[in-house]
DOSESE-198326 format. One record per residue: residue in one letter; x, y, z of N, C-alpha, C in turn. Coordinates in steps of 0.1 Angstrom, whole numbers, plus 5000, padded with zeros to 4 digits. Layout:
// DOSESE-198326
ATOM  code  n_east  n_north  n_up  ca_east  ca_north  ca_up  c_east  c_north  c_up
ATOM     A       X        Y     Z        X         Y      Z       X        Y     Z
...
//
This chain:
// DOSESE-198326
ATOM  code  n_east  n_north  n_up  ca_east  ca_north  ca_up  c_east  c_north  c_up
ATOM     X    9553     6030  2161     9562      6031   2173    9562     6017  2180
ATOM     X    9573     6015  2186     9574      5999   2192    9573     6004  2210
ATOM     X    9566     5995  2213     9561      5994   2228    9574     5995  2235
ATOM     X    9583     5984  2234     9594      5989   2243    9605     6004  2240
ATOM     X    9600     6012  2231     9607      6025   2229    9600     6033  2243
ATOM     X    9587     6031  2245     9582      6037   2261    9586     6031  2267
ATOM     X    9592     6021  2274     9594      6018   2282    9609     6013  2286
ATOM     X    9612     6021  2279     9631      6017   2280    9635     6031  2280
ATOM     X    9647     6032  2282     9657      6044   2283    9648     6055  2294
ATOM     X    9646     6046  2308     9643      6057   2317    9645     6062  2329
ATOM     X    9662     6062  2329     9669      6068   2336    9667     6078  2336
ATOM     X    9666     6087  2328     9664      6105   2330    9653     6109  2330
ATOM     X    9644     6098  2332     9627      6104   2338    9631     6108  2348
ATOM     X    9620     6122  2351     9619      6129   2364    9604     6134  2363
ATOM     X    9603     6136  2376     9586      6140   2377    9585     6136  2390
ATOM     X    9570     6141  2398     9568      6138   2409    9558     6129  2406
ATOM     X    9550     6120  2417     9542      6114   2409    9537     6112  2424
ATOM     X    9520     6115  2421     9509      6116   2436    9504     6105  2434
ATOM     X    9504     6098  2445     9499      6084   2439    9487     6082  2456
ATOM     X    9476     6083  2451     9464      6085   2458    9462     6068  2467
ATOM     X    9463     6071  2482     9459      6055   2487    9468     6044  2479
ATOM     X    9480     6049  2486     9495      6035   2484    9491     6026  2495
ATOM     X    9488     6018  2500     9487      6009   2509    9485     5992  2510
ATOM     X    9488     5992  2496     9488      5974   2497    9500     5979  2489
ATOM     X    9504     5964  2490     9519      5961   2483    9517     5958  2472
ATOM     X    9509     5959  2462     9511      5958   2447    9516     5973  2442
ATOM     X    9509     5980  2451     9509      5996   2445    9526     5994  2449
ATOM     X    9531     5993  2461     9544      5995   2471    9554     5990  2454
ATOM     X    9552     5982  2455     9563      5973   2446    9563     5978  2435
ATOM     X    9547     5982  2429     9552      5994   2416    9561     6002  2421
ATOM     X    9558     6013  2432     9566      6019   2433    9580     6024  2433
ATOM     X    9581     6012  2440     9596      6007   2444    9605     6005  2429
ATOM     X    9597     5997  2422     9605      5997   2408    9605     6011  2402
ATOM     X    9593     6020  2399     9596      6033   2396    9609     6039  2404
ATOM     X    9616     6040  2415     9622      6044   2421    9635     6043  2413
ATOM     X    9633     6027  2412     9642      6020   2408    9653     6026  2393
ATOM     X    9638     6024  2384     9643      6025   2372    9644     6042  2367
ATOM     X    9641     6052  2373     9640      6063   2371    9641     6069  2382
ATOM     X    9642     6089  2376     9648      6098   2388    9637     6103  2395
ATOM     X    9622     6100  2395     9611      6102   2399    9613     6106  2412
ATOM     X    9607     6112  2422     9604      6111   2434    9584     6109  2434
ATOM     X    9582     6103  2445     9566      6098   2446    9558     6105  2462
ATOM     X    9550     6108  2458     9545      6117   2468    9530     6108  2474
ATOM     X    9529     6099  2486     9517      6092   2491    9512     6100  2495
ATOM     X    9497     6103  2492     9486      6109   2500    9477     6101  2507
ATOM     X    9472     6097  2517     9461      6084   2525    9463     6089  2538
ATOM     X    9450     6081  2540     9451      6076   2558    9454     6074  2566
ATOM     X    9465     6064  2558     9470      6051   2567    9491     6056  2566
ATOM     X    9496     6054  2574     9507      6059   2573    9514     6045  2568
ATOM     X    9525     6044  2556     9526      6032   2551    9540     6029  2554
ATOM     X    9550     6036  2561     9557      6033   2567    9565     6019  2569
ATOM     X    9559     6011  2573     9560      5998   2575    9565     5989  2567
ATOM     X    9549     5992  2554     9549      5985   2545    9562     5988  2537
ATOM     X    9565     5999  2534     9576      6006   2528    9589     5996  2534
ATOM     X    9592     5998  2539     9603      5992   2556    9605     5979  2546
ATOM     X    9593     5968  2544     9595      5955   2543    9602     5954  2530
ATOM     X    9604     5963  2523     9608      5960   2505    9625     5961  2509
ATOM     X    9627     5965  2515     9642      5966   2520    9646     5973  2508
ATOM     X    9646     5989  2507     9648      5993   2501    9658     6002  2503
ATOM     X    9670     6008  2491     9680      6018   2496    9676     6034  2502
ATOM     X    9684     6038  2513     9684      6055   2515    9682     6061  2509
ATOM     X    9687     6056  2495     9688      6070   2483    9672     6069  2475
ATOM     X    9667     6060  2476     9652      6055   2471    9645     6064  2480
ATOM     X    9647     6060  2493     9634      6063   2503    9634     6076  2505
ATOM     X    9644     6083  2504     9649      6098   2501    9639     6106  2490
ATOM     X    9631     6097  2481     9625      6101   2471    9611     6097  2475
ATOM     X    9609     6089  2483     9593      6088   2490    9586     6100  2499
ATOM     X    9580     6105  2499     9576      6117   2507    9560     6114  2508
ATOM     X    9557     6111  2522     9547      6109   2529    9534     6124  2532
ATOM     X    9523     6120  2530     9513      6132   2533    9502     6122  2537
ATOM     X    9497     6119  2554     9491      6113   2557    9479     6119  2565
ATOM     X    9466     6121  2566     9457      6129   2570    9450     6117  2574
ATOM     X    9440     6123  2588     9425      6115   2598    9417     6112  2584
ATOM     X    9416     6125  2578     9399      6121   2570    9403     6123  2556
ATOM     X    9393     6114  2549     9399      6112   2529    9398     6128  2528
ATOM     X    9390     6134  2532     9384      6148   2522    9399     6158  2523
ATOM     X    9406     6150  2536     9425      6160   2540    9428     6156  2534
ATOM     X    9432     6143  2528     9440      6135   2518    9436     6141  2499
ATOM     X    9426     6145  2497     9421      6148   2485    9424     6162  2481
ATOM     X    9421     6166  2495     9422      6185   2491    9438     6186  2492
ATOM     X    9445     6180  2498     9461      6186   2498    9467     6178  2485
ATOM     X    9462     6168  2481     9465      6163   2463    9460     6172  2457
ATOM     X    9448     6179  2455     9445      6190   2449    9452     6202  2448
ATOM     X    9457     6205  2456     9464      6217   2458    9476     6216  2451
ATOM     X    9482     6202  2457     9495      6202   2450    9498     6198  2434
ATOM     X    9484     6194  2429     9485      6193   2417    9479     6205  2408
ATOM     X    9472     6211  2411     9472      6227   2412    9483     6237  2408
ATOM     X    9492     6232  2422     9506      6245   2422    9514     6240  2417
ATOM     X    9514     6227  2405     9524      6212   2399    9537     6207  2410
ATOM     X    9533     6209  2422     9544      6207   2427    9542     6190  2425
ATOM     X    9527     6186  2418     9528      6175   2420    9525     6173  2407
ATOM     X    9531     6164  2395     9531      6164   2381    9523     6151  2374
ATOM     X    9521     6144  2382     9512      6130   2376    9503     6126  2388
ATOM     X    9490     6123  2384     9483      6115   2394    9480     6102  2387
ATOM     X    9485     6092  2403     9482      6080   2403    9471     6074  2410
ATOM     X    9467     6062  2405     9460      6054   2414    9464     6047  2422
ATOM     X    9459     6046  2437     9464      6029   2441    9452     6021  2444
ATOM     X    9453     6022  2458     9446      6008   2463    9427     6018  2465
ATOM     X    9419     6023  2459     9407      6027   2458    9400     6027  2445
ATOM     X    9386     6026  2449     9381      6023   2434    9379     6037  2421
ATOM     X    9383     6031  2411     9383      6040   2399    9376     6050  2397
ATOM     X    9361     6048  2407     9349      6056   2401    9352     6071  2413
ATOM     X    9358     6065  2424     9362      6075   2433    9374     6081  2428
ATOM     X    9384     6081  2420     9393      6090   2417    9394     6094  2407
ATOM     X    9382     6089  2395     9374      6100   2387    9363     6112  2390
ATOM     X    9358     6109  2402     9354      6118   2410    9357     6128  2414
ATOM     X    9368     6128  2421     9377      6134   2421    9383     6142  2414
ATOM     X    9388     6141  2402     9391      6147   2392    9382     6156  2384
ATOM     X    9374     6150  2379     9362      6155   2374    9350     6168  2385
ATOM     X    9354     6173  2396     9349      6185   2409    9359     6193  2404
ATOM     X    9369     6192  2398     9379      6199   2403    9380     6206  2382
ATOM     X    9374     6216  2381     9377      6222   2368    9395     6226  2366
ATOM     X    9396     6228  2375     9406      6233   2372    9421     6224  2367
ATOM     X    9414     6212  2369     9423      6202   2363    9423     6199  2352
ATOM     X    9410     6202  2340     9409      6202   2325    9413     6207  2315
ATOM     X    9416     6200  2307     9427      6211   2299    9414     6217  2289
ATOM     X    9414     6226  2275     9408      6233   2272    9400     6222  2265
ATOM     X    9400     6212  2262     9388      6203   2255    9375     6200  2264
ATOM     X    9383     6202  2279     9368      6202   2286    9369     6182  2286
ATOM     X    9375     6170  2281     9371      6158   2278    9382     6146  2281
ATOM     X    9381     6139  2289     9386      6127   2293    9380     6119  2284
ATOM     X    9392     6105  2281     9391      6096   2275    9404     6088  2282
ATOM     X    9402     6075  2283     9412      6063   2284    9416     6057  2272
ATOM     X    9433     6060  2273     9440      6051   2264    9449     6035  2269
ATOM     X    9451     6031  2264     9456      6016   2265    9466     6014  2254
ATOM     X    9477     6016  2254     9493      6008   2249    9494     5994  2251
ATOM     X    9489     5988  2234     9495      5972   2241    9506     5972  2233
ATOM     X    9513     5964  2239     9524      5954   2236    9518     5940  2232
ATOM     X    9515     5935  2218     9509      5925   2215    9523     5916  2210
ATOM     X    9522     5906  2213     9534      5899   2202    9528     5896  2188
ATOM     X    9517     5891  2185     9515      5889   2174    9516     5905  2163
ATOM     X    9515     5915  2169     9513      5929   2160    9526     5932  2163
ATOM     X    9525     5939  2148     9541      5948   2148    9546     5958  2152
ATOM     X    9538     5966  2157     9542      5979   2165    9532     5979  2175
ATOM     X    9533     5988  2186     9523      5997   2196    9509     5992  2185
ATOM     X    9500     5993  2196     9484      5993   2195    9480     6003  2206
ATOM     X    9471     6012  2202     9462      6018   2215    9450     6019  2206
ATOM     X    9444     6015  2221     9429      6013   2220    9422     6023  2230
ATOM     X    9413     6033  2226     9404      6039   2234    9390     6038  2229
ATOM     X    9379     6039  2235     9380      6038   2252    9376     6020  2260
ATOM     X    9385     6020  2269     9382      6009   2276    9377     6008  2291
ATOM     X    9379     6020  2296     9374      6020   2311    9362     6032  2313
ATOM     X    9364     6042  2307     9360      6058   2312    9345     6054  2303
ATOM     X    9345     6060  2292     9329      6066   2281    9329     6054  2281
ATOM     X    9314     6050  2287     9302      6039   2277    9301     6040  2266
ATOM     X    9292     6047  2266     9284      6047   2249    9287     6060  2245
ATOM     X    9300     6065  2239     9304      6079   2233    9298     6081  2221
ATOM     X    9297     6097  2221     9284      6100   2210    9299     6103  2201
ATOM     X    9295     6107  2187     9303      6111   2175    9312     6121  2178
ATOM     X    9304     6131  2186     9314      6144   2193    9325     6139  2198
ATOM     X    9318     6128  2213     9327      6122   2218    9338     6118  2214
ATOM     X    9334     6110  2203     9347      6099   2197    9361     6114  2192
ATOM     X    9351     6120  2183     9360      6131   2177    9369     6133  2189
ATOM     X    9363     6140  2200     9375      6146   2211    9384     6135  2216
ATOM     X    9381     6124  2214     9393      6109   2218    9401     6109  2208
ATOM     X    9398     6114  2192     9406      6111   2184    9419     6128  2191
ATOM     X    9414     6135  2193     9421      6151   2192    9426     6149  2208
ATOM     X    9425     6144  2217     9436      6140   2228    9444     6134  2225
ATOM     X    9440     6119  2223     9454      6112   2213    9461     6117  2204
ATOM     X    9458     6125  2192     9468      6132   2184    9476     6138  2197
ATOM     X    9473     6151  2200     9479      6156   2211    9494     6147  2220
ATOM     X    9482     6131  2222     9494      6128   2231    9502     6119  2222
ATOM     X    9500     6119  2211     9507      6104   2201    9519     6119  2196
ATOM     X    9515     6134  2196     9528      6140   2189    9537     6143  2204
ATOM     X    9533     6142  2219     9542      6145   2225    9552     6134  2231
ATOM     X    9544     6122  2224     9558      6109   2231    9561     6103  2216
ATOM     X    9564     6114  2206     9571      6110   2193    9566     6106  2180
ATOM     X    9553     6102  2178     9543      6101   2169    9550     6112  2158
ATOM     X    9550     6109  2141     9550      6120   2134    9539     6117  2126
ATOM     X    9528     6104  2127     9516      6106   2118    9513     6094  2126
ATOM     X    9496     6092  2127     9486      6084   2134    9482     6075  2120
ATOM     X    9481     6064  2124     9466      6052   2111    9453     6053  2126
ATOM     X    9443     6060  2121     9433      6054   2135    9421     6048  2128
ATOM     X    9420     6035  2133     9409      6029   2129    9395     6032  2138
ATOM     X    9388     6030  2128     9369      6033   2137    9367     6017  2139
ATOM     X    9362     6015  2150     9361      5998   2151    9342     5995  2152
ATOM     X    9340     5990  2143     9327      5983   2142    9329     5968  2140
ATOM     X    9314     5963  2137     9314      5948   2134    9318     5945  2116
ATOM     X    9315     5953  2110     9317      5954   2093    9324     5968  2088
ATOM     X    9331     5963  2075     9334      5975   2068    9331     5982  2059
ATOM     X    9312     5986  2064     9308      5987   2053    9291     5995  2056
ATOM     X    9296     6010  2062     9283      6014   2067    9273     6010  2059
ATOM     X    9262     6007  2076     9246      6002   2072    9236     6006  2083
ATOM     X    9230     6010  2084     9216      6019   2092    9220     6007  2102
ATOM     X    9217     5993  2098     9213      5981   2109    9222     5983  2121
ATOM     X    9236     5986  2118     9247      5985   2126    9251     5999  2127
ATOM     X    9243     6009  2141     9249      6022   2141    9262     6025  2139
ATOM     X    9270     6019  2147     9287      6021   2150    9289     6022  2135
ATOM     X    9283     6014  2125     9291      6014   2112    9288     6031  2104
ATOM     X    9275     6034  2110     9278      6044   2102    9282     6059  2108
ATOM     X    9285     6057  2124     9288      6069   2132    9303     6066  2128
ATOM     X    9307     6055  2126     9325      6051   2123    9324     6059  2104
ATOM     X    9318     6057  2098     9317      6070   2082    9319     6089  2083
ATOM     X    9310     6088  2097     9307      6102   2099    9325     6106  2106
ATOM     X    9326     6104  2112     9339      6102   2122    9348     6105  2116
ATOM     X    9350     6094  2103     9361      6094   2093    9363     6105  2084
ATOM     X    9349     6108  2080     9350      6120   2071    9354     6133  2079
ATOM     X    9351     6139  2088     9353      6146   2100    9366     6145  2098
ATOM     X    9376     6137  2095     9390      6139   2100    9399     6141  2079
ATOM     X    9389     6137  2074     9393      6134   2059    9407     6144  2052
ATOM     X    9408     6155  2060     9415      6165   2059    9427     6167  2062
ATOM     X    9426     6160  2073     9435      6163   2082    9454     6156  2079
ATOM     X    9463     6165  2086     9478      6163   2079    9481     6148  2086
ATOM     X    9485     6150  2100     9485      6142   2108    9479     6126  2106
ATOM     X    9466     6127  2110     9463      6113   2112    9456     6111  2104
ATOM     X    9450     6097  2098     9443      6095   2086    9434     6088  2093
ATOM     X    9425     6092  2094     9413      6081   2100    9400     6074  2092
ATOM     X    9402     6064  2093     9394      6055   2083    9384     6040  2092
ATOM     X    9374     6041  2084     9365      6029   2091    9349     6039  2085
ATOM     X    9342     6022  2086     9345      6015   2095    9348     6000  2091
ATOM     X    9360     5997  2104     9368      5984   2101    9360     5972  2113
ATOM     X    9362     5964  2106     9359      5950   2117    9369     5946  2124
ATOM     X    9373     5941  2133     9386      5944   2140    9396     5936  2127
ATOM     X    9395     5924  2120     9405      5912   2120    9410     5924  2105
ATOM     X    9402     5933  2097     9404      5945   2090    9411     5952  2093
ATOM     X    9411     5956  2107     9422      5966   2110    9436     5963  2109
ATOM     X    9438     5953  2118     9450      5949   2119    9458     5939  2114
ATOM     X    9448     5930  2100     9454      5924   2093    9452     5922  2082
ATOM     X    9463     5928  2074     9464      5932   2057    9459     5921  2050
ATOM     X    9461     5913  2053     9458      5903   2043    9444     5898  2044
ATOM     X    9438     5900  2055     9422      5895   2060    9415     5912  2049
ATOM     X    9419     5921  2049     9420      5934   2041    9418     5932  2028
ATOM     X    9431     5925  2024     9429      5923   2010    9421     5914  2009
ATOM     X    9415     5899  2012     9404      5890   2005    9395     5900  2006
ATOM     X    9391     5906  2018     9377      5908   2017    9373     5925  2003
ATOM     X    9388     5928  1997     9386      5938   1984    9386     5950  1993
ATOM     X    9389     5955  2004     9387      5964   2012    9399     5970  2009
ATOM     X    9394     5985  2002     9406      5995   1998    9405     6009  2008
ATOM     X    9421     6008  2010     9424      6013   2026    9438     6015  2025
ATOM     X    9443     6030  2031     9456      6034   2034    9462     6025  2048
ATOM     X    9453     6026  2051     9460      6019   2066    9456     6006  2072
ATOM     X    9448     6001  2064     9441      5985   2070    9451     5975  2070
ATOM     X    9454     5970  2083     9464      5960   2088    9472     5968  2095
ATOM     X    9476     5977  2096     9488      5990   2099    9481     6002  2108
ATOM     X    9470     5996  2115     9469      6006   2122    9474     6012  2138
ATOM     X    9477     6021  2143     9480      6025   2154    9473     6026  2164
ATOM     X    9458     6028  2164     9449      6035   2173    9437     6028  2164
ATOM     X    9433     6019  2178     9413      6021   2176    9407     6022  2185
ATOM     X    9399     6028  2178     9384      6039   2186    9374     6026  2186
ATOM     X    9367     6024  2198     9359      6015   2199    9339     6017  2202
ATOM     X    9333     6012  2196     9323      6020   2200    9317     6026  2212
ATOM     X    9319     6014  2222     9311      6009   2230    9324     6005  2244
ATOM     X    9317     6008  2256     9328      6008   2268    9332     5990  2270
ATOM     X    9317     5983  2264     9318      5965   2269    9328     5963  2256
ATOM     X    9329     5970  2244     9337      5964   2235    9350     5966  2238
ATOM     X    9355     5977  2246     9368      5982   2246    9372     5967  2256
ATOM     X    9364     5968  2268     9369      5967   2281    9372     5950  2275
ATOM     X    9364     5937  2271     9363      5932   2266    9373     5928  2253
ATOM     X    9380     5935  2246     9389      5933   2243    9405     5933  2243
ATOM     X    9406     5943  2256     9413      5947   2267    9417     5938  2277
ATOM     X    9410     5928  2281     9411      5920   2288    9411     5903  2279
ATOM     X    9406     5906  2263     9410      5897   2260    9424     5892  2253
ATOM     X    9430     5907  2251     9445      5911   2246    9456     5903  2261
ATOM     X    9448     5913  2272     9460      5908   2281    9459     5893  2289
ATOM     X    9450     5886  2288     9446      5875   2293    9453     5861  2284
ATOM     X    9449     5867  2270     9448      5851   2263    9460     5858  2251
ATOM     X    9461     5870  2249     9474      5871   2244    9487     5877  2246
ATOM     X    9485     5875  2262     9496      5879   2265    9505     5895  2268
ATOM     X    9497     5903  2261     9498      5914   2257    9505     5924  2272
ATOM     X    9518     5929  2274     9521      5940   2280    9512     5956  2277
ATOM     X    9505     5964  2288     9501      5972   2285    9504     5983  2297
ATOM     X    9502     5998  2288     9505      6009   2297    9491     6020  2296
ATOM     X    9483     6023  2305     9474      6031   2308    9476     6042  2317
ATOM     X    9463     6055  2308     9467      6068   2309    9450     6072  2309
ATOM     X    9447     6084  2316     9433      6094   2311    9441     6104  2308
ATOM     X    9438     6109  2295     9437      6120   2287    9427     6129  2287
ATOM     X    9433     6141  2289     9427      6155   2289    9422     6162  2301
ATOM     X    9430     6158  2308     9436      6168   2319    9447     6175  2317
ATOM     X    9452     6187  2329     9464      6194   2327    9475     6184  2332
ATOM     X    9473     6174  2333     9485      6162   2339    9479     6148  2336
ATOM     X    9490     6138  2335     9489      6123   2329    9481     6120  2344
ATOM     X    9472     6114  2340     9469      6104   2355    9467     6086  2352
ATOM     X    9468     6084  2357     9478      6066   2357    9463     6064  2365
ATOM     X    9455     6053  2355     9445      6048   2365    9446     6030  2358
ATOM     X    9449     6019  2364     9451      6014   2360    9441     6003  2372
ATOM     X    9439     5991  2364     9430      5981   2377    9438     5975  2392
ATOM     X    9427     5973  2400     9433      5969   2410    9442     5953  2409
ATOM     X    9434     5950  2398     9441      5938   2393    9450     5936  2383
ATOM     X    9456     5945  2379     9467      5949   2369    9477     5945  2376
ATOM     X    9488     5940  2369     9500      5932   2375    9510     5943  2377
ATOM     X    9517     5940  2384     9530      5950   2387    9534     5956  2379
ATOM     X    9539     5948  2367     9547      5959   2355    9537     5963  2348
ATOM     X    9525     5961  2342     9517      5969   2337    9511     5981  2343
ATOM     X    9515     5988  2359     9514      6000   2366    9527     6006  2366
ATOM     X    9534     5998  2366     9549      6005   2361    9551     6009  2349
ATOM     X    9545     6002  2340     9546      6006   2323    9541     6019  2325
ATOM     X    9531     6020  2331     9516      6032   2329    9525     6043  2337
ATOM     X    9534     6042  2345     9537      6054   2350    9548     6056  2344
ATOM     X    9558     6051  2335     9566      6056   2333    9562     6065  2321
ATOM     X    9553     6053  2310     9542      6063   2300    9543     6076  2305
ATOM     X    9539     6079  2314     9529      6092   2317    9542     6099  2321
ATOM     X    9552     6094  2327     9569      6103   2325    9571     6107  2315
ATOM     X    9572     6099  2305     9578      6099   2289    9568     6115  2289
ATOM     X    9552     6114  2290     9546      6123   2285    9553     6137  2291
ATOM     X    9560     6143  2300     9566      6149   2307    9576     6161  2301
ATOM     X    9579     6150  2290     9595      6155   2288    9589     6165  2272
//
């Protein structure tokens, strides 16, 4: 799948979208383009009434018509009436803004009733690489440190889930170690064997590893090294061992190559958009319209 297929043709997105603590203007200006480019309406929950800030984008009637303000004295009013509303779906995606990550996983994670039946969050990441020929997603880069085997398994079985609801008809997922070639020395190599066999069956996705990254994603680094593989060079999805490997190559995709990306937590009963406070405009806009697409 090609990265700009999410992120094009999204006039007939609809959805509400709770976007937790709007109050600086990077969140504003995401928004404002979500308005923009789609039939979304956005629901602010915070403190601070943002009115103002809103005001300065000089934005049309028929936009602001779709902003709907919920502003409370104390966070715990602001939290419990996003709860409710995401509860009764009047509210359909939760967003991040301007608060830290660890607080609106917190959040999430009190609240059972927001889990879907796996019981298991994982963070995905959609790049847009130029050098690669389709979509790449990489999990995990923000959420699991050090995910056990189980773990990885339930990262592989959200992403199926959400690779068949935005159009996926079959997954390549690679296991990402340092070699491709389980060895006691190098755990990941041989938790990336167990993993693979685990899925050996399956119609869907083919999962294979363990691959060294330049293995995964490039056939020809594949073929020297004699490495026989359905999907090596051609993969869709890699599973990463380790949270410093994800995060770490996630920031080396979008720094030094440039890379467009859209982020999502999986495995809740709704897309939640948790993206850095340092993520650029259109990479929170990517992430929310992502999480529209997932909608439909």
């Amino acid at each position: 799948m090609e990265f700009e297929t999410l992120i094009s043709n999204t006039k007939e997105l609809q959805g509400n979208i709770g976007v937790l603590f709007a109050n600086d203007e990077k969140t504003i200006a995401a928004i404002v383009q979500l308005l923009k480019q789609t039939k979304c309406h956005v629901t602010l929950y915070g403190t601070k009434d943002p009115t103002e800030l809103i005001r300065s984008f000089n934005i049309e009637g028929d936009l602001l018509s779709r902003i709907h303000l919920r502003t409370f004295h104390e966070r715990e009013d602001v939290f419990k009436k996003c709860a409710d509303d995401l509860n009764s779906e009047q509210t359909h995606i939760l967003m991040k803004g301007n608060l830290p990550s660890s607080e609106i996983l917190s959040f999430v994670l009190k609240h059972k009733s927001f889990m879907d039946e796996r019981r298991f969050l994982n963070h995905v990441s959609c790049f847009d690489i130029p050098s690669y020929h389709k979509m790449l997603i990489i999990s995990d880069v923000a959420l699991n440190v050090k995910p056990s085997i189980d773990d990885r398994i339930h990262m592989i079985e959200n992403i199926e889930s959400f690779a068949k609801n935005i159009g996926y008809k079959s997954l390549n997922v690679g296991l990402l170690s340092s070699l491709e070639h389980p060895t006691t020395k190098i755990p990941s190599s041989v938790d990336a064997a167990e993993i693979a066999a685990h899925f050996k069956q399956h119609n869907f996705l083919k999962v294979e590893g363990p691959f060294a990254f330049d293995n995964a994603i490039d056939k020809e680094s594949a073929i020297e090294k004699g490495i026989e593989s359905e999907i090596a060079g051609d993969v869709d999805v890699l599973i990463v061992p380790h949270l410093d490997v994800g995060n770490t190559l996630y920031k080396s995709l979008t720094y030094f190559a440039n890379a467009q990306t859209a982020n999502l937590i999986l495995g809740s009963k709704f897309p939640i958009v948790l993206t850095s406070r340092a993520d650029s405009i259109q990479n929170k806009v990517n992430s929310a319209i992502l999480a529209l697409h997932t909608l439909k």
